[in-house]
C-alpha positions in Angstrom: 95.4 35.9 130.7 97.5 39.0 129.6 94.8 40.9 128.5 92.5 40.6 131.6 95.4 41.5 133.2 95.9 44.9 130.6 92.4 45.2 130.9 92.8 45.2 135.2 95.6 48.0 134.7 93.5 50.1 132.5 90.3 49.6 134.4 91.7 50.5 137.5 93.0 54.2 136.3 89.5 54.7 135.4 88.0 56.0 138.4 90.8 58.4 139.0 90.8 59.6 135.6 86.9 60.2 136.4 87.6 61.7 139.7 89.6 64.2 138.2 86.9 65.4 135.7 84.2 65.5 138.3 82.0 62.0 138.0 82.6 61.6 141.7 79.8 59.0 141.9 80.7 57.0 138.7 84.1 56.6 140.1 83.1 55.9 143.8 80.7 53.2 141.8 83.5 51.8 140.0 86.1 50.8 143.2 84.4 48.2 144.7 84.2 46.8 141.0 87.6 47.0 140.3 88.6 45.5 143.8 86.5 42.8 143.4 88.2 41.9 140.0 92.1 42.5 142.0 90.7 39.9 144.0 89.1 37.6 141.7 92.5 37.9 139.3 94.6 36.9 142.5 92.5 34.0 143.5 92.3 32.4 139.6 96.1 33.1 139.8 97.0 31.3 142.9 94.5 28.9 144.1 92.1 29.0 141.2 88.2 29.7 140.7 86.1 27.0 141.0 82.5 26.2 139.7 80.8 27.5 142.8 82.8 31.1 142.4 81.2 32.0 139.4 80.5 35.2 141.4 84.2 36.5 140.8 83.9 36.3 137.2 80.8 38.0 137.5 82.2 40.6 139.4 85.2 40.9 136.8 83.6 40.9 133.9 81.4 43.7 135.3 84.1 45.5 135.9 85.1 45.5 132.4 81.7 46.5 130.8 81.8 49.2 134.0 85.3 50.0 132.5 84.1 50.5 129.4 81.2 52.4 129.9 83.7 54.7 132.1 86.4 55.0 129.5 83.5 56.0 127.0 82.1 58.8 129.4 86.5 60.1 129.6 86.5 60.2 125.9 83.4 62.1 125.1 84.3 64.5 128.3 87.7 65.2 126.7 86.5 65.7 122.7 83.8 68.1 124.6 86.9 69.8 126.1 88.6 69.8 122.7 86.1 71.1 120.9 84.8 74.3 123.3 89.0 75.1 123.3 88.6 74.9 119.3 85.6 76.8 119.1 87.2 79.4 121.7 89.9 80.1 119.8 88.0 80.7 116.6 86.2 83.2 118.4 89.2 85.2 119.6 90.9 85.4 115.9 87.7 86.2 114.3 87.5 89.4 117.3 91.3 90.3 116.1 
């Protein structure tokens, strides 16, 4: 259970992280994922999840591959960052 619960903290920086690089609609996408898995994690914590709420996991373990998918898109974004600040400052000492 620890690492859904590591995987719930992670998960739900995502769409912030996301805002803040300007995939508005990949993050807006992602809340009422990572709500849904808040949710599911309280109910299999307190009451637990029965047969018939398969749905919750469902809706958590979406949240993970959306998580994923997410995280992957924050990781290319910043090596693209990385390597247009690289190639910029190439191009200033070669102009020196």
């Amino acid at each position: 259970m620890d690492i859904l619960l590591i995987f719930l903290l992670v998960f739900s920086c995502t769409p912030f992280i996301l805002w803040g690089d300007n995939w508005k609609k990949t993050a807006i996408g992602q809340i009422p994922l990572v709500v849904g898995a808040w949710f599911t994690f309280y109910q299999h914590m307190t009451a637990g999840i029965g047969t018939g709420e398969m749905l919750l996991w469902g809706i958590f373990f979406a949240n993970i591959v959306y998580g994923h998918i997410a995280f992957t898109i924050v990781l290319l974004e910043m090596r693209k960052t990385v390597k247009q600040k690289q190639l910029l400052k190439k191009s200033i000492e070669l102009s020196k």
